[in-house]
SEMISE-964663 format. One record per atom (N, C-alpha, C): x, y, z; atom name. Coordinates in steps of 0.001 Angstrom, whole numbers. Atoms other than C-alpha are relative to their C-alpha. Layout:
N
X;Y;Z;CA
...
! end
This chain:
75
810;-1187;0;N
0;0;0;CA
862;1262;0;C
-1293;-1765;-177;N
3107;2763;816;CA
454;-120;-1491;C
-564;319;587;N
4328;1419;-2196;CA
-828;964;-1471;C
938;-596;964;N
1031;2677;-4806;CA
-176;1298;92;C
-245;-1774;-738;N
1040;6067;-2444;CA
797;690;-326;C
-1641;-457;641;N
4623;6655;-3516;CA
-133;545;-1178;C
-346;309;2012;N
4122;5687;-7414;CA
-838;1124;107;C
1259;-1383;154;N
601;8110;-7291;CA
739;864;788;C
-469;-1471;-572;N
2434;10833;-5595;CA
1055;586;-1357;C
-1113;-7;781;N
5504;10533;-8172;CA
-699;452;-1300;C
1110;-118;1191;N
2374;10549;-11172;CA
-216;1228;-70;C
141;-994;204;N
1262;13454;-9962;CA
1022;1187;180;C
-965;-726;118;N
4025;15486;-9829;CA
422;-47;-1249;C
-526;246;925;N
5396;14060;-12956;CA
-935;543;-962;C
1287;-268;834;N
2006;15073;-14739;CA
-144;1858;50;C
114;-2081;-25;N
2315;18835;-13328;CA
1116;667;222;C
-1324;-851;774;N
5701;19098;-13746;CA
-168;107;-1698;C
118;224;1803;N
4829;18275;-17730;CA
-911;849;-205;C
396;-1056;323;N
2115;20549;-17210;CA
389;1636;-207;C
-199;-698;-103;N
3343;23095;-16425;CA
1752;1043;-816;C
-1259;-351;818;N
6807;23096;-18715;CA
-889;203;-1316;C
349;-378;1011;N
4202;22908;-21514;CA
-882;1214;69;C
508;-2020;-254;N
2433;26363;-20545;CA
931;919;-175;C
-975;-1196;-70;N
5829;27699;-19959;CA
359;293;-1478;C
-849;277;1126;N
6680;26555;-23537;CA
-1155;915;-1030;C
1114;-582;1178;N
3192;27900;-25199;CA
171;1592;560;C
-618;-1821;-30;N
3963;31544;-23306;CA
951;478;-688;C
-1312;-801;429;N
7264;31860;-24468;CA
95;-175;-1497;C
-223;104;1602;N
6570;30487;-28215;CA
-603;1073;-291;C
1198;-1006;264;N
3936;33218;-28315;CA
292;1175;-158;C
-730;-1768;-471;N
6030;36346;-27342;CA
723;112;-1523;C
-1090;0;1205;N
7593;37174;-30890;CA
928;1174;200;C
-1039;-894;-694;N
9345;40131;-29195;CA
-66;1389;-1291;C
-620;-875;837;N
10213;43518;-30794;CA
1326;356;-509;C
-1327;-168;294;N
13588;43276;-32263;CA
424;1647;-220;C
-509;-1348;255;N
14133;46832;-33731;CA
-514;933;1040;C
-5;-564;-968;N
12545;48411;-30846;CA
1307;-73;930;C
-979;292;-1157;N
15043;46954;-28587;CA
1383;783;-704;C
-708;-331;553;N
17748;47789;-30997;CA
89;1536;98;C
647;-1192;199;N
16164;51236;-31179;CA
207;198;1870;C
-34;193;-925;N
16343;51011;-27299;CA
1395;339;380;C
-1444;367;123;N
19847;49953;-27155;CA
855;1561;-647;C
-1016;-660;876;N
21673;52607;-29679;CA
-785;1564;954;C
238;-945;-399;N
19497;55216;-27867;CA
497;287;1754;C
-616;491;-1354;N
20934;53998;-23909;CA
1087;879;-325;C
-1418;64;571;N
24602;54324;-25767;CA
31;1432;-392;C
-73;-1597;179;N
23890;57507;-26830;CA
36;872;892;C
-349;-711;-1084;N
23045;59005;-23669;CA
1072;-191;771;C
-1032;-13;-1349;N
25540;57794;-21670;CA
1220;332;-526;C
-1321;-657;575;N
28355;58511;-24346;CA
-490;1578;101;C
531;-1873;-12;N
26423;62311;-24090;CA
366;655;1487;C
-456;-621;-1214;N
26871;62533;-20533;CA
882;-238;26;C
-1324;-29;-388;N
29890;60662;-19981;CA
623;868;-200;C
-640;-1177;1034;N
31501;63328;-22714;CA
175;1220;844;C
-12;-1214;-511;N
30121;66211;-20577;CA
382;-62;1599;C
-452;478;-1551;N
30919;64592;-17327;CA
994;-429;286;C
-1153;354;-420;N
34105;63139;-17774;CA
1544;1078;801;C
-849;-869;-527;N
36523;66106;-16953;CA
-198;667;1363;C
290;-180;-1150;N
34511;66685;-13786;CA
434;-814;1245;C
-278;1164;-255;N
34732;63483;-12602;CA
1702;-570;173;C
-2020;-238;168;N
38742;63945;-13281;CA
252;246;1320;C
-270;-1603;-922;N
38701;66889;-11379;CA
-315;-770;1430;C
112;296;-1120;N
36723;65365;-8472;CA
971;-1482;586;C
-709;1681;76;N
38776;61672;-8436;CA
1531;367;486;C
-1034;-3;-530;N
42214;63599;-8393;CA
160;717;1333;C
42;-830;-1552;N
41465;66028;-5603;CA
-201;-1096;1178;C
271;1039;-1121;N
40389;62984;-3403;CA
1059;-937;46;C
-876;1025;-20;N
43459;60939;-4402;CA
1180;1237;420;C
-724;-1123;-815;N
45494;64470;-3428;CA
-272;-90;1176;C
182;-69;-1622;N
43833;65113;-106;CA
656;-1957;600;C
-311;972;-332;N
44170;61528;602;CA
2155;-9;1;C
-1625;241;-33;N
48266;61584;-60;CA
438;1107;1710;C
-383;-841;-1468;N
48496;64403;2901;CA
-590;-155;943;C
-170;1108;-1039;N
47250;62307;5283;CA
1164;-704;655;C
-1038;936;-275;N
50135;60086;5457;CA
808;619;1166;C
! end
């Protein structure tokens, strides 16, 4: 009797693990995604951050060596 309890426990699991990989499988075939958005996404990210970096990098200098100065007259 522990023995049929086991197997039917193992069934159902095995039955809604299979369910449930084939739902995951019919969501994700379904999504066809926006490629050129993302792309469009992407080149527009890259843009800003090469726009700020550009206008931010010599600040960023400025503040990085003053803190690696103060820091030396410590010692």
């Amino acid at each position: 009797m522990n023995k049929n309890w086991l197997n039917s426990i193992r069934e159902n699991i095995s039955k809604w693990i299979m369910n449930r990989s084939i739902r995951t499988y019919e969501l994700i075939s379904s999504e066809r995604g926006d490629v050129p958005g993302w792309v469009l996404v992407v080149l527009m990210t890259t843009g800003l951050v090469t726009g700020i970096w550009t206008l931010a990098a010599p600040r960023i200098n400025g503040i990085l060596r003053n803190s690696l100065d103060s820091m030396n007259g410590i010692r």
